[in-house]
C-alpha positions in Angstrom: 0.0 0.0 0.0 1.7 2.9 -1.2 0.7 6.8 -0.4 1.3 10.2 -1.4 2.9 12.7 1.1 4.6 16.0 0.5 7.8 17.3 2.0 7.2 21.2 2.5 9.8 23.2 2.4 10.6 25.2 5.7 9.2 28.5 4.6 5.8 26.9 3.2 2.9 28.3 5.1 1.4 24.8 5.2 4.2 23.0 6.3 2.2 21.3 9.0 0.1 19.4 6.7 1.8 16.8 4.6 -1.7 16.1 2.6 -1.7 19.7 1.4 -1.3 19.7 -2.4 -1.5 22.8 -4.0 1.9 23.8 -3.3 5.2 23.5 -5.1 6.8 21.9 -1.8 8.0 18.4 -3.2 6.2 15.2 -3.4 7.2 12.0 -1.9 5.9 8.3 -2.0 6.0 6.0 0.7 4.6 2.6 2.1 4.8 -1.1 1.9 5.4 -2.8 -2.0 6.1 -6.4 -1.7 6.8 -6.8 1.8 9.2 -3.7 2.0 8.9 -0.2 2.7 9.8 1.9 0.5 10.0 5.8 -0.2 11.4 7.5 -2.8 11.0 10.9 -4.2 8.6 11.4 -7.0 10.4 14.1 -8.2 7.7 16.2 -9.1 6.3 19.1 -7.2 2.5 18.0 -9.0 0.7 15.8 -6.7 -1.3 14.5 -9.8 2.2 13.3 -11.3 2.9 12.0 -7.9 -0.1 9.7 -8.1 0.6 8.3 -11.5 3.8 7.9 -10.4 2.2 5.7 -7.4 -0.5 4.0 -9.1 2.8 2.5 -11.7 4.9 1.9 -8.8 2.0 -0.3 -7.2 0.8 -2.3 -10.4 4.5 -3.1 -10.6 4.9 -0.9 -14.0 7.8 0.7 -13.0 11.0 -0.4 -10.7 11.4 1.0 -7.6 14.0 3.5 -7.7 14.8 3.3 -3.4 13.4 0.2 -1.5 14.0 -0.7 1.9 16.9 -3.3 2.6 14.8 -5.2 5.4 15.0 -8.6 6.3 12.4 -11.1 6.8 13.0 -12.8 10.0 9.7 -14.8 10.5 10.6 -18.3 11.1 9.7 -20.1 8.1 11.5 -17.3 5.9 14.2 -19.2 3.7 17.8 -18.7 4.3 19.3 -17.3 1.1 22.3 -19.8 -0.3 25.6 -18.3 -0.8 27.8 -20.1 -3.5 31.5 -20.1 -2.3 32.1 -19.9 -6.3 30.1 -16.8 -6.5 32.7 -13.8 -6.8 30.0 -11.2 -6.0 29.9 -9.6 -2.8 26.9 -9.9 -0.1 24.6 -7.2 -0.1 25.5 -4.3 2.3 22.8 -3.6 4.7 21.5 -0.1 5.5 23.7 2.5 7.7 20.9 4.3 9.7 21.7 8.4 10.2 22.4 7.2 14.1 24.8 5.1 13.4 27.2 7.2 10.9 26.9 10.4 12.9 28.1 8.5 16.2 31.1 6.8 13.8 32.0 10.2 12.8 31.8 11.2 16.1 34.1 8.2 17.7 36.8 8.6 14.4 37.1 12.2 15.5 37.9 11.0 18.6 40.1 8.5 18.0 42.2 11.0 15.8 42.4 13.0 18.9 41.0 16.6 17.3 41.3 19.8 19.8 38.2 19.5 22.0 36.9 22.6 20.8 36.6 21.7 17.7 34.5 18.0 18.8 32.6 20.4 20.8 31.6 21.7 17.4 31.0 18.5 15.7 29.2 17.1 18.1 26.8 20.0 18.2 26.3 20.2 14.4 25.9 16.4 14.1 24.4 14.9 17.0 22.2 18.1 18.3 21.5 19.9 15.0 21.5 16.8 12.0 20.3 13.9 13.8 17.5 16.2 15.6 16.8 17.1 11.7 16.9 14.3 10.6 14.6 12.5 12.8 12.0 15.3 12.9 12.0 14.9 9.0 11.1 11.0 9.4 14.7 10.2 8.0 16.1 6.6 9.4 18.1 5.4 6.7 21.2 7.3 5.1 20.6 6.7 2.1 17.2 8.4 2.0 19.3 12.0 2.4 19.2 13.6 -1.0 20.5 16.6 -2.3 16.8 18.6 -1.5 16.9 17.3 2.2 20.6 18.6 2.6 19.4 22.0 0.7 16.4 21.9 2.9 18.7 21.2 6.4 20.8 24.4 5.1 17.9 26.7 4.7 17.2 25.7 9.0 20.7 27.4 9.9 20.4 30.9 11.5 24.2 31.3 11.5 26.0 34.0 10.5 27.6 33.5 6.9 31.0 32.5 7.8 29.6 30.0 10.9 27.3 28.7 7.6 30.3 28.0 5.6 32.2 26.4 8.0 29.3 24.1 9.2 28.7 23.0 5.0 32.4 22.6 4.7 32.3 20.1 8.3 28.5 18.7 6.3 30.6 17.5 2.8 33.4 15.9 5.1 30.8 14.0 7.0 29.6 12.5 3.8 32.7 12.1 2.3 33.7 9.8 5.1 30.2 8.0 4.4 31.2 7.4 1.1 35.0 6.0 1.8 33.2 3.6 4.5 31.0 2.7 1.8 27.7 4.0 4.0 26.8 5.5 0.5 27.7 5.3 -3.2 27.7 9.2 -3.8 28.7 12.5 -1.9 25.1 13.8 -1.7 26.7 17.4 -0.4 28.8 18.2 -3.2 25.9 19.3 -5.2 25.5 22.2 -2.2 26.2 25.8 -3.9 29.2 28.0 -2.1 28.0 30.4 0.3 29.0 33.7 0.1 30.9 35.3 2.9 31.8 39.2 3.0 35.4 39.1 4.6 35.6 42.0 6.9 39.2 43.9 7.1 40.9 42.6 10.3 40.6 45.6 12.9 43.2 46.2 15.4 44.3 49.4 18.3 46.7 51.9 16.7 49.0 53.5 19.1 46.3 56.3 20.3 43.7 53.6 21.1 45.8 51.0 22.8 47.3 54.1 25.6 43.8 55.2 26.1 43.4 50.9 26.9 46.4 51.2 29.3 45.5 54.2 31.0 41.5 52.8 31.9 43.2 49.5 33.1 43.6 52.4 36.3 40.6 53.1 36.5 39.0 50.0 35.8 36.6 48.5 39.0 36.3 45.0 38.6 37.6 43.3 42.0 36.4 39.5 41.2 33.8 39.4 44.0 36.1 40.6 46.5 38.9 37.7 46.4 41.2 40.2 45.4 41.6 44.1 45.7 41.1 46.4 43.4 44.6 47.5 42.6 46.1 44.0 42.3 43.0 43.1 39.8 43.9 46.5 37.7 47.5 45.3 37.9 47.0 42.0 36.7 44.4 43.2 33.9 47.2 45.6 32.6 50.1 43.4 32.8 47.3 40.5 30.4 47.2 43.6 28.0 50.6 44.1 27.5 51.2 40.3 27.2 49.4 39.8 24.7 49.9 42.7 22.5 53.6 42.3 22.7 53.5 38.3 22.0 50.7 37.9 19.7 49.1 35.9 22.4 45.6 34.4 22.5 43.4 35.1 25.6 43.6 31.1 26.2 47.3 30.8 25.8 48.0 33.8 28.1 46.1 32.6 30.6 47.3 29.2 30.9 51.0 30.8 30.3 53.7 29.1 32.5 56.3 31.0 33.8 59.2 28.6 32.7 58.6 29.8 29.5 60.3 33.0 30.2 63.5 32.6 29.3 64.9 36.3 30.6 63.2 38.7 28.0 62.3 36.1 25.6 58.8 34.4 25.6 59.0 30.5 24.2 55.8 30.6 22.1 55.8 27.2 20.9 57.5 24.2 19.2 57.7 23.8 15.4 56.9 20.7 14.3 60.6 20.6 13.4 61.2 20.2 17.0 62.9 24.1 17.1 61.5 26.4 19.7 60.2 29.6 19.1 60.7 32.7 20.9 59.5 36.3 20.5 61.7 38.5 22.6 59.1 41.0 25.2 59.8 44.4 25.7 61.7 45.0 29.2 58.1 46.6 30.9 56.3 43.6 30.3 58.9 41.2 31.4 59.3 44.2 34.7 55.3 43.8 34.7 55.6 39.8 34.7 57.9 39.4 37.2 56.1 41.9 39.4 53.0 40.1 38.6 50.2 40.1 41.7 48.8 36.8 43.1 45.7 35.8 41.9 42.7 34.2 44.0 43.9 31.2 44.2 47.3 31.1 43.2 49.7 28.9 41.3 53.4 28.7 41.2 53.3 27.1 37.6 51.4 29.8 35.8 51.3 33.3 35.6 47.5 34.1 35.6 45.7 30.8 36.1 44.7 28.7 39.2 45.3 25.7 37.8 42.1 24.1 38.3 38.7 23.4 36.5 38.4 23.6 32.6 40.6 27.0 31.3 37.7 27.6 29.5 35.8 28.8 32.1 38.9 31.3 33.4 38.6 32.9 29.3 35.0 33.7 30.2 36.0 35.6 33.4 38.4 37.4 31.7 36.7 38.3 28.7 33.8 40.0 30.9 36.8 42.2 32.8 37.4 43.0 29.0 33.7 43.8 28.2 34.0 46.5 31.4 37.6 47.1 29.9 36.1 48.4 26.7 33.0 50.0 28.0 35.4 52.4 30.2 37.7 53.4 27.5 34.4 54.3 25.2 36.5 53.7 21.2 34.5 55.0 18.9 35.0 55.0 15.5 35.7 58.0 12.5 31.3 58.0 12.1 31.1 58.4 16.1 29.8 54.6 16.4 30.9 52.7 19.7 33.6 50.6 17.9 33.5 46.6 18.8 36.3 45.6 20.5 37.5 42.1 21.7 40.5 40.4 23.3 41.9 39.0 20.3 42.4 42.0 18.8 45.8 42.9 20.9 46.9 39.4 18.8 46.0 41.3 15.5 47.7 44.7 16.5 50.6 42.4 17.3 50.3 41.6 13.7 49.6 44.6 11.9 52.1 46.5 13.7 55.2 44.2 12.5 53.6 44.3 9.0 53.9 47.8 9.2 57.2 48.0 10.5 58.4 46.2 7.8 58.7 42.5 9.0 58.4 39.8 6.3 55.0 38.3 6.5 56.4 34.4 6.8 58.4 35.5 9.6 55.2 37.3 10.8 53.2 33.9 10.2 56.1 31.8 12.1 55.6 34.4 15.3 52.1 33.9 15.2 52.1 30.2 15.2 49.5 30.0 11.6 50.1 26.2 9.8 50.4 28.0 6.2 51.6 31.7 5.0 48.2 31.9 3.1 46.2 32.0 6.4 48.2 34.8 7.2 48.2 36.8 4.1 43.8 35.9 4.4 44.1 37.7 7.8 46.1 40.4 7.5 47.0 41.3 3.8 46.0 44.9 3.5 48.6 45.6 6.4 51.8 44.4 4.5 54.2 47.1 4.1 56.5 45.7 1.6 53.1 45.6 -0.5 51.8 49.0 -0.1 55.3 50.4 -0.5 56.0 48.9 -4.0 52.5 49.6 -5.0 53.6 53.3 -4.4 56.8 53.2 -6.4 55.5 51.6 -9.1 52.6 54.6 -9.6 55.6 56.7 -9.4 57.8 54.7 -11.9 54.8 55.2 -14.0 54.8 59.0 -13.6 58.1 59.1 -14.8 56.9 58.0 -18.6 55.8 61.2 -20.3 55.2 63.4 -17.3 58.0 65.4 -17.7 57.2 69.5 -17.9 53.8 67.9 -19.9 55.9 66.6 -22.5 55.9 63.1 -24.0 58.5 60.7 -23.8 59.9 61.6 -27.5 60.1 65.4 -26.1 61.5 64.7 -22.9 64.6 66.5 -21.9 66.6 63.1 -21.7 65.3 62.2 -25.6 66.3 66.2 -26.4 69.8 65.5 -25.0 70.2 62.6 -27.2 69.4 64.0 -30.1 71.8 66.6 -29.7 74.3 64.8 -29.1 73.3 62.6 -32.1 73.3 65.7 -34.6 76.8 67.3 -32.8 78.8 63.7 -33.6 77.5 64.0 -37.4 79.0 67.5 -37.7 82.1 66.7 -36.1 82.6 64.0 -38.9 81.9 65.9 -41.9 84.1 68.8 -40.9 87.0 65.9 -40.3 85.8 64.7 -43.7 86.9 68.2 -44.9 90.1 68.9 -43.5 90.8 65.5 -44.2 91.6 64.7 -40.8 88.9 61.9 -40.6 
């Protein structure tokens, strides 16, 4: 007994009624054909097309394109003979959605990915896709087509970078799929690119980042009382200059340990070469580190952090000093607008200030601990000295090409000169021509 049902699209105003007809939401057919379920896409929007398409399917006209993989387990069901000289594999039963996502979820594991980024996965995948997925009466793998996945997409209320880093995570689920042989076919690759406006990296020129210093004084953020106010305002300031002078993230400033102040060079981290590197601190921050107040509950291991619990709960206390940080100093930008500020930020004026001292950007790159150049040229581009300097001598190289007094090139005074000098050696060798001393 087959049916007729139709899978509305998110934004159909009838989307609660999977009878409705007149609407160009797709049309699907599902129920029982020879003892298995089936359902398959009619693909047709037309629920009269979808019915043809059913009564066929039911009188056994056509093949069906998607049935069911059960097995009949009743007890006088015969077991199916395999020939030892048959060369063909057995049939691969169905991967429910379940089971792949928690796979995906176990490989990820096993490969030992940054717990952040399983966080993520495990959110997308087990919270968001399964959830889907099961709320859209999907069991089976196989039955996600490229509409469901375009349908999934159209449920995200991301921003457009967080949406193009969650498709990009989408494919490489399937593509594992398909190298388990879950599925024949990548279903995501059909899934268009989504545009994503790159916004110019911001960072605190000299003016802004003393205005910073100077409110760390004024600052009142005392932690509850575990520590006074002057010791808090110390610490705050002394995070500041840290991590504008190392290129520091919040998280890696926090948990820094003090061994890795080797007198007034900082031990970023180890290349995968095994070759340590160090980015030498300015003598007031290492004065500042040294001098460094205790902190509520302090540790003789690290600078700033307790040691205890999950770091990423000391990041969120010390982004809201930040937030009160901020709000004090009051940037605001060339229109008057309050101008957004986070902690990362001191990494990206670490940045653009070497670039526009004239480091090399792969040395810049190698400071700041990136995998590739290219993530760092992505980042931090329009900031590259070397870049904007040769753009400007070339516009003035280009100046130089018929710009002289407004004359062209032919009646420059370096093309007068030569002719001159052109027409003075002729007459010098017809007057030798006439004295006959040529």
């Amino acid at each position: 007994m087959l049916s007729v049902y139709t899978r509305h699209h998110p934004d159909c105003k009838n989307a609660g009624d999977k009878t409705w007809r007149r609407c160009s939401c797709p049309k699907w057919i599902w129920g029982s054909l020879n003892g298995q379920f089936l359902r398959q896409s009619a693909k047709t929007p037309r629920w009269e097309e979808a019915e043809e398409l059913r009564r066929q399917l039911s009188e056994g006209l056509l093949p069906a394109t998607r049935p069911a993989a059960t097995l009949d387990l009743s007890v006088n069901a015969p077991v199916p003979h395999r020939d030892s000289s048959n060369s063909e594999r057995p049939h691969k039963p169905r991967v429910t959605v379940e089971k792949a996502v928690e796979a995906y979820l176990a490989d990820a594991t096993s490969r030992g990915v940054a717990p952040a980024t399983h966080t993520k996965l495990t959110t997308i995948f087990r919270k968001q896709f399964l959830s889907w997925t099961q709320s859209q009466g999907f069991a089976y793998l196989d039955e996600i087509d490229l509409d469901a996945l375009l349908n999934f997409r159209s449920s995200w209320s991301d921003a457009a970078l967080a949406k193009q880093k969650k498709q990009s995570r989408l494919i490489g689920f399937f593509w594992t799929c398909v190298r388990r042989r879950y599925l024949q076919e990548n279903p995501a690759l059909g899934l268009g690119k989504i545009k994503v406006v790159q916004i110019p990296t911001d960072y605190f020129p000299p003016d802004e980042f003393e205005r910073i210093i100077d409110a760390t004084y004024r600052v009142c953020d005392n932690r509850g009382g575990f520590i006074d106010t002057d010791s808090n305002r110390t610490r705050l300031r002394t995070m500041t200059l840290l991590m504008r002078w190392s290129g520091l993230r919040i998280r890696d400033a926090i948990t820094l340990e003090r061994h890795r102040l080797h007198g007034d060079s900082l031990l970023l981290y180890q290349a995968k070469t095994g070759t340590p590197v160090y980015v030498p601190l300015p003598p007031f921050v290492v004065e500042a580190l040294e001098n460094l107040p205790a902190g509520p509950k302090p540790n003789l291991r690290y600078f700033f952090w307790s040691g205890n619990g999950d770091p990423k709960s000391a990041v969120a206390n010390w982004q809201r000093s930040y937030r009160r940080l901020f709000k004090l100093t009051d940037i605001r930008t060339a229109d008057g607008e309050i101008k957004r500020c986070h902690p990362h930020m001191f990494r990206d004026t670490f940045a653009v200030e070497m670039l526009l001292a004239g480091v090399p950007i792969d040395q810049v790159s190698l400071l700041l601990g990136h995998a590739s150049v290219k993530i760092t040229e992505k980042s931090y581009s329009p900031f590259v000295k070397a870049r904007q300097v040769q753009l400007q001598e070339s516009v003035r190289n280009a100046w130089k090409l018929g710009q002289h007094t407004g004359r062209g090139p032919e009646n420059s005074p370096s093309a007068s000169s030569a002719s001159d000098k052109k027409r003075a050696g002729l007459q010098l060798i017809h007057t030798r021509k006439k004295t006959g001393t040529g």
